[in-house]
N, C-alpha and C positions, 0 to 999 in steps of 0.2 A: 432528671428528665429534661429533656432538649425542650425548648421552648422557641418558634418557629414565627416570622410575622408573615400573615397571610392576610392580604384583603388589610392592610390596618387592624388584624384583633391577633394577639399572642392566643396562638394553637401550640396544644403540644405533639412531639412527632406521630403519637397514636392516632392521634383525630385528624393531623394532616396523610397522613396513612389511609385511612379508612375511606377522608375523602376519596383520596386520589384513585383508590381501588374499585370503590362502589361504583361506576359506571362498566366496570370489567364485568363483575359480580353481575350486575343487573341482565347484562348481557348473555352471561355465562346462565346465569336461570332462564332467560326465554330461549335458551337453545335448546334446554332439558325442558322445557313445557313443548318446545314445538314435535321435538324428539318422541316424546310420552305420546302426545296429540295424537300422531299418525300412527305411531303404534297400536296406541288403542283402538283408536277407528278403525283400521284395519281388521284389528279382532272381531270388530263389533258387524261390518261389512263381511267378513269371513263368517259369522256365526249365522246370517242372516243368509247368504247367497249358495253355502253350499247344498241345502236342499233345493232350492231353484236347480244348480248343475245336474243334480240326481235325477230332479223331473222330467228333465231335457233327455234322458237314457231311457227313461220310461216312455217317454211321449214319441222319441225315433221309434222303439222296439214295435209299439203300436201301430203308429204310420205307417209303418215298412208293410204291413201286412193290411191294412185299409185303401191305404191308396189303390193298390192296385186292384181290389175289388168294387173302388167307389166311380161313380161317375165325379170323371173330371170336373165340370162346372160346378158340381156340388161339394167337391173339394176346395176347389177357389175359393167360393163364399164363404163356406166353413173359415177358411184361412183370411179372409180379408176381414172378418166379421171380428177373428182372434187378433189382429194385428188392432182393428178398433179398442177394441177390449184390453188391450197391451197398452195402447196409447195413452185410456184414459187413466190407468194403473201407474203408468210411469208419471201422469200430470200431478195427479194426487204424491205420489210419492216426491217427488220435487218440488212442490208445494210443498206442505210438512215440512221438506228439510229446510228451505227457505226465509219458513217462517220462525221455527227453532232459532234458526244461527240468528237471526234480524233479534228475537229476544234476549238470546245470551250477547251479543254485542250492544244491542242499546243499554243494557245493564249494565256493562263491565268499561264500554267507555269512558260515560264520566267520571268510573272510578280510576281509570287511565289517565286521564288529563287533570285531573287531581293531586293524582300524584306525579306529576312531573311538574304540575305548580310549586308543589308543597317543595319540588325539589331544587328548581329556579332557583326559589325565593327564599330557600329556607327556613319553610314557615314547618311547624309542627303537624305530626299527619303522617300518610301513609308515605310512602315515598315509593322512588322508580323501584329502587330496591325490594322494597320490603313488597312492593304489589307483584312485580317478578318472581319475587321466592314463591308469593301464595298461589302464582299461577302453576307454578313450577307442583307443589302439594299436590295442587289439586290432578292435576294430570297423570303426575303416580300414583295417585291414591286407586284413582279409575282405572292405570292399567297394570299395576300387582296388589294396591293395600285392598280393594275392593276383591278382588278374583283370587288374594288369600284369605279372605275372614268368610268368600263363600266357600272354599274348600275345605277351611276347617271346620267348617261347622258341623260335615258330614257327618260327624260320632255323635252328635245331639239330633239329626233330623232325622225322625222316620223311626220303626217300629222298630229296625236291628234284631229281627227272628233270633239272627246265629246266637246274639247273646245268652238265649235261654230266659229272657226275663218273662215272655210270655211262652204257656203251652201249647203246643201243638196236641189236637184235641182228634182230630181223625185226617183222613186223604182219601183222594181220587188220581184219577190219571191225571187231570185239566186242574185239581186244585188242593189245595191245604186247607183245613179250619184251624184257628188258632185261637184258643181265649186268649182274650184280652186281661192283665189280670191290674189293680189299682195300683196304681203309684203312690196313695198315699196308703205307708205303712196301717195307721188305723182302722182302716176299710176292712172288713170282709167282704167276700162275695155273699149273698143269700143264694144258698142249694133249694132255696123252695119259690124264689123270684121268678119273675117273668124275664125272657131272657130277649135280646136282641141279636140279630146278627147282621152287620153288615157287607153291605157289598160295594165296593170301591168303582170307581172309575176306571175303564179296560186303559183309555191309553193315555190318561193322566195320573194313573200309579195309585198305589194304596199307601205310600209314604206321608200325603198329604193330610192323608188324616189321620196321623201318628205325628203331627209338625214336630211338638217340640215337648215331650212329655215332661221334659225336665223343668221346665220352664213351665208347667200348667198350662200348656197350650195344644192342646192336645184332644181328634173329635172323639175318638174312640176312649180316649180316658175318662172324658167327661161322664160316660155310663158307667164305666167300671168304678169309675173314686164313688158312685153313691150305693155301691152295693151289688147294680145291677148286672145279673150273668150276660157279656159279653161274649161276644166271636165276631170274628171276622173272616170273610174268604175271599184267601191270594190265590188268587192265577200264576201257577208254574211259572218259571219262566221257558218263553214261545220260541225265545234262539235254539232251544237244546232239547224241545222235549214236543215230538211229535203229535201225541194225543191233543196238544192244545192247539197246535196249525191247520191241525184240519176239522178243530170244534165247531159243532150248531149252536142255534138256539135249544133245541132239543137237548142237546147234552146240558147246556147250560142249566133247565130245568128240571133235569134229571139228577142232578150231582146236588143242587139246592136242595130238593125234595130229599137228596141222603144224609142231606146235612141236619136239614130240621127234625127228622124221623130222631136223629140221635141224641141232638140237643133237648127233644121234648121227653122221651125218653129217661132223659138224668133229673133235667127238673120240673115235669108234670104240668108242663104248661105252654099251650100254643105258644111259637114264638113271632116277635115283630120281626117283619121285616125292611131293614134298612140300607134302600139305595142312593148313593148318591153319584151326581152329574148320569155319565150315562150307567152307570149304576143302578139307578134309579128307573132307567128306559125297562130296563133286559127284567128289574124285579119285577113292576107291572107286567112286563107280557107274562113272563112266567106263573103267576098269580093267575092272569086271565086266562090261560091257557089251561087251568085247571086240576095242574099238578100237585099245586099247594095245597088242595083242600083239606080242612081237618088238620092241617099241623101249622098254619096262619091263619090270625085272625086280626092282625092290627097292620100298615104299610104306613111308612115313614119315605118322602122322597124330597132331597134337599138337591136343589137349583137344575133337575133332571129335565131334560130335554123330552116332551111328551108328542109336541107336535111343531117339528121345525119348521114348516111351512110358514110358520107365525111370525121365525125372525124374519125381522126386518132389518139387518141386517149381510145377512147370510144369504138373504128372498135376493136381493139386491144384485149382490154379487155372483150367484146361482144364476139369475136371468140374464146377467150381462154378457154369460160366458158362453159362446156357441153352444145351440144344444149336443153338436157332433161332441164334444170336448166332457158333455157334462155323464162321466163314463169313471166306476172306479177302476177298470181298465189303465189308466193313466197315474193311478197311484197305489200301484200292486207291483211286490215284487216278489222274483222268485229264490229260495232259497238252496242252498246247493241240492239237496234233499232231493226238488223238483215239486216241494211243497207252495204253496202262494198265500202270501199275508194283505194286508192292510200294512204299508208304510207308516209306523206311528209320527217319525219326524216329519214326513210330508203333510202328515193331517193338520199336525199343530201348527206347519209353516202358512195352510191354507187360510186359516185362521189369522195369521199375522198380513197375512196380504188382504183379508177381509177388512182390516184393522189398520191399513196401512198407513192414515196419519198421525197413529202412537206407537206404533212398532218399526219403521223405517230405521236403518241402521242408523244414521245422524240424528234423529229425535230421541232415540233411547241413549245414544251417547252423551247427548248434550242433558238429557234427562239425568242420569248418572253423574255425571260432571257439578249440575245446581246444585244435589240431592248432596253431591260432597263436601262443597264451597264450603269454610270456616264461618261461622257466623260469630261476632263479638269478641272477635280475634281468638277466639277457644278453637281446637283441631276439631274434627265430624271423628264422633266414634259411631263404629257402621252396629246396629245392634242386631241382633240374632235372628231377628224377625226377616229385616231385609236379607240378610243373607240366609238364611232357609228358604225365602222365597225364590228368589234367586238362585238357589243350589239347584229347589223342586223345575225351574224353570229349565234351568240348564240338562239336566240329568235327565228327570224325571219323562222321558217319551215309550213310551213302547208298544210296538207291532200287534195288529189285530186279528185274531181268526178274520177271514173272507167271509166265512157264511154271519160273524158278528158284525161284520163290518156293512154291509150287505143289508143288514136290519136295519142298523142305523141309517145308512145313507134312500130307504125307503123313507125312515120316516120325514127327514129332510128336504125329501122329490116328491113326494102324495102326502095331502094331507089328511087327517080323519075325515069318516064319512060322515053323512046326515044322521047316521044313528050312532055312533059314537063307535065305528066300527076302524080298528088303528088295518094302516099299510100294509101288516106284516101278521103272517102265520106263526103257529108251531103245531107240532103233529097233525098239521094240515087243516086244524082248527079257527076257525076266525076267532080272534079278541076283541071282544066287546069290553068298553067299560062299565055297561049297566050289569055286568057279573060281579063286579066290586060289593053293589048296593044288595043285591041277591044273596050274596054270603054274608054278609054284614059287616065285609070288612073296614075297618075304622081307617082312616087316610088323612095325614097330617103331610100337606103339601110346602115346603117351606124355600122362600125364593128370594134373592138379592134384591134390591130396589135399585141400585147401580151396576148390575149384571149385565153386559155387551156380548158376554157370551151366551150362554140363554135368557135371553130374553123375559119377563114377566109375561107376555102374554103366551111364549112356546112353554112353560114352566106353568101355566093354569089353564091351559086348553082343554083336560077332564072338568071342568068346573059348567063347562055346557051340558055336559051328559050327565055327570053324579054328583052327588055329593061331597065334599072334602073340608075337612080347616086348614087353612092356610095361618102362616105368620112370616112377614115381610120381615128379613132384615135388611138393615144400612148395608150401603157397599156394593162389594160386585161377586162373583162367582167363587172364589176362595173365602170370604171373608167369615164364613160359617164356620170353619175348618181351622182357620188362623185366629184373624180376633176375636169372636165370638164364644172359642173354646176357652178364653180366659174365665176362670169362674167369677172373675173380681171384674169384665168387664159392663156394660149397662144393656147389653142385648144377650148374660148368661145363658148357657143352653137349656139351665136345671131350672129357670126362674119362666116370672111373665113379663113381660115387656111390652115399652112402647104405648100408646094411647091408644089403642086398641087391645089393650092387654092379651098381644098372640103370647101361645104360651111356646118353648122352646121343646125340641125330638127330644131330650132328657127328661123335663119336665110332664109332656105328652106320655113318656114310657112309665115316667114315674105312675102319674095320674090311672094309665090302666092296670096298674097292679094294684085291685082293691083288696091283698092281702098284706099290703106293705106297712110298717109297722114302727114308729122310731123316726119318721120323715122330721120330723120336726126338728130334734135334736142333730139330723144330721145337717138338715140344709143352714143349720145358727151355728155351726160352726166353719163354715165357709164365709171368704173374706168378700163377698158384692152379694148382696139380693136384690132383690127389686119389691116395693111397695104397693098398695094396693092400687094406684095408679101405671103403676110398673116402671115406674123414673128408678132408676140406681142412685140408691144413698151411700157416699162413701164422708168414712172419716180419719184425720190425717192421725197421723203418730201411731201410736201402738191399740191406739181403743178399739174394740170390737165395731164391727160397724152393725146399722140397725138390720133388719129383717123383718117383712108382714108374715105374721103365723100362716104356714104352709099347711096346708090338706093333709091328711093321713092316708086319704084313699083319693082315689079320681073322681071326677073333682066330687069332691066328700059333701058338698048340696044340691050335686045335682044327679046322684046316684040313688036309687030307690033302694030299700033294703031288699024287695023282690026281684029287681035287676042282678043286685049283688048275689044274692043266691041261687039266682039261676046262673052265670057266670061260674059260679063253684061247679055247680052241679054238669057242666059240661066239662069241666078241668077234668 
């Protein structure tokens, strides 16, 4: 080996090599990070703006035919009041991005200047180099290693009907039932269980709460691994199948009522019903509405939207925007058919504009970017979790009946009345919630405590007219569905939790099956419970972890035996 005097210190030609290379090298990496940069951004700018363009074809189609009927002045204001409204939208959004980049810069300079000491000087340490390459990571990672680990996760996220793993149990025109059946092989169903059936969110998919069954992560498995007879009802899909484009509420409670008829049918017992987000909205009416009776007796409705008038949020942005404007007119379109939906992508976008100083395309890039940074010189592996979320995020939107959309967007503009009376009809009925208390139906209201999309107070707004149990989880609007459905996490669905000991919609379904039988044995072999405190005790290695002795029946001291047998005596 050649041996080279440089500087007064014999180098050999490798390391005079390396030298002389590494300022190319270093250069050669921030080409590929600036490269990466805008490419991603781009993407991210792209994923963000094309429903903005969409709007803009909806909102000419409108205008074209208002204007000419509206009084000019009154158009003006309308428009000068929306250019206001633009202004403040665009200040916020520029902010946000402002202060993002100000954070990811004051963090990553001194580790910049750092390394070019370290490189000066020679001192040990990061160098130009090596901080270049990790900019360079990080930049690909955000725009292919990130946007392939969400794409493949697609075979693990979500229910995958076609595969046959769950049955398909009956049909409508607008819908499918499907049992839900256990993932864990030990499970049986009980044919003589109280049964559940849920109902999914119209335009944030029913995938979500099928996250990740493989994974134990999973809302709908959580009932089904303890035994209990699950279903769930999908909504057709709305691109291809007319019945569903031009559904009511009225059908919607019609096809529920055929569902439960069947379900109770097989296993001889009222069933719950389980809504969640606006899921949860459409179950309540339909219950109030009167349809249900005699084949519901128990209502579950997790982070469900009861009385939007409450966000403060949404209140915010709803008042800021002309009332001319405030029209689902402007985010309906129509389908070659000549049929008219609810724009699922436009809704979700509205939402992002509501949200605009965490959703603005630069604040979620550079979100993405921290979230990827190597930490302790180890590479970011992206786990399954982020990327499911992520998947459901990207994918997951879809198109609403008008006449459903229409409900919702009532209960968002009017709020309930002095008597507990909701915005919105079915078979021309008013919905009362003091009908809840009349039937005796039992209602376990369960809500994020960090939810910016329904809010805690629009998610307890029955709590003024009726009665209900509530139980707050950590988090925000998914978290129920994602981490919660962990059975090993400390806010389990099957368990009690929290210092208030709420008890979880597994747990609550358990608890009113005062025939159920074996609870004990099943809940002590799951891997998290919670204590009579309701803290989650875990323990490390292979050891079982502990469990407080579980109820046999709901809750088994605070049931009468006269309760219990009259409870029979109507099964």
């Amino acid at each position: 080996m050649f041996l080279l005097n440089y500087g007064g210190m014999e180098q050999s030609s490798e390391q005079w090599f390396r030298k002389m290379m590494s300022p190319l090298q270093a250069a050669a990496n921030q080409l590929t990070a600036v490269q990466n940069y805008y490419a991603g951004y781009s993407k991210y700018l792209n994923d963000f703006f094309i429903p903005f363009f969409v709007s803009t074809h909806y909102f000419r189609d409108v205008e074209q035919c208002r204007l000419i009927n509206s009084n000019p002045l009154e158009s003006m204001e309308s428009y000068l009041e929306l250019m206001s409204f633009n202004m403040e939208l665009s200040t916020r959004y520029y902010t946000a991005g402002m202060r993002v980049v100000n954070e990811y810069t004051a963090r990553e300079i001194p580790r910049a200047m750092g390394a070019l000491f370290n490189t000066v000087f020679g001192v040990e340490g990061e160098n130009i180099e090596s901080f270049t390459e990790r900019q360079a990571k990080i930049t690909e990672m955000a725009v292919s290693g990130y946007p392939k680990a969400i794409q493949d996760i697609s075979e693990e996220y979500g229910f995958h009907f076609e595969k046959g793993t769950n049955m398909g149990f009956d049909e409508r025109e607008q819908f499918v039932l499907y049992q839900i059946l256990p993932t864990d092989k030990s499970v049986t169903v009980r044919e003589d269980g109280k049964p559940v059936m849920i109902i999914p969110p119209y335009v944030l998919g029913a995938n979500i709460l099928g996250f990740l069954p493989g994974e134990r992560r999973s809302y709908t498995h959580c009932f089904a691994n303890m035994g209990i007879p699950t279903y769930i009802r999908i909504m057709k899909d709305i691109s291809t199948t007319p019945a569903v484009q031009v559904m009511s509420g009225e059908d919607d409670a019609l096809d529920t009522r055929f569902f439960c008829d069947k379900i109770m049918a097989r296993h001889g017992k009222p069933v719950t019903i389980n809504g969640y987000c606006q899921g949860g909205f459409m179950s309540v009416c339909d219950i109030l509405s009167g349809e249900l009776d005699d084949v519901v007796d128990a209502l579950i409705t997790c982070v469900a939207p009861m009385d939007g008038t409450r966000s403060k949020g949404l209140k915010h942005f709803l008042a800021s925007l002309p009332p001319r404007f405030r029209d689902l007119a402007y985010g309906t379109k129509t389908l070659p058919n000549g049929n008219r939906v609810g724009d699922g992508d436009l809704m979700g976008w509205v939402y992002k504009l509501k949200s605009i100083e965490v959703e603005a395309p630069v604040v979620a890039f550079f979100r993405d970017m921290t979230m990827l940074t190597p930490r302790n010189g180890k590479d970011v592996t992206i786990s399954k979790t982020a990327a499911a979320l992520n998947y459901w995020l990207k994918n997951e939107r879809n198109d609403l009946p008008l006449a459903i959309t229409e409900m919702s967007f009532a209960s968002y503009t009017n709020p309930i009345s002095r008597d507990g009376t909701l915005p919105v009809k079915l078979f021309g009925r008013e919905l009362n919630f003091k009908r809840l208390a009349e039937k005796g139906i039992r209602w376990l209201i369960c809500y994020g405590e960090g939810d910016d999309l329904v809010e805690k107070e629009t998610a307890l707004a029955p709590l003024d007219y009726v009665n209900a149990e509530i139980s707050a989880f950590p988090k925000g609007h998914v978290a129920i569905a994602t981490s919660w459905s962990d059975p090993r996490s400390a806010c389990a669905l099957h368990t009690r939790f929290g210092e208030k000991n709420h008890r979880g919609p597994v747990r609550f379904q358990l608890d009113l099956d005062l025939e159920f039988f074996g609870l004990d044995e099943k809940i002590g072999s799951l891997n998290a419970e919670t204590d009579a405190s309701g803290k989650a005790e875990k323990q490390e290695g292979k050891t079982a972890q502990k469990t407080a002795p579980a109820p046999k029946t709901a809750p088994a001291a605070e049931v009468s035996k006269s309760k219990k047998e009259e409870q029979q005596a109507k099964v």
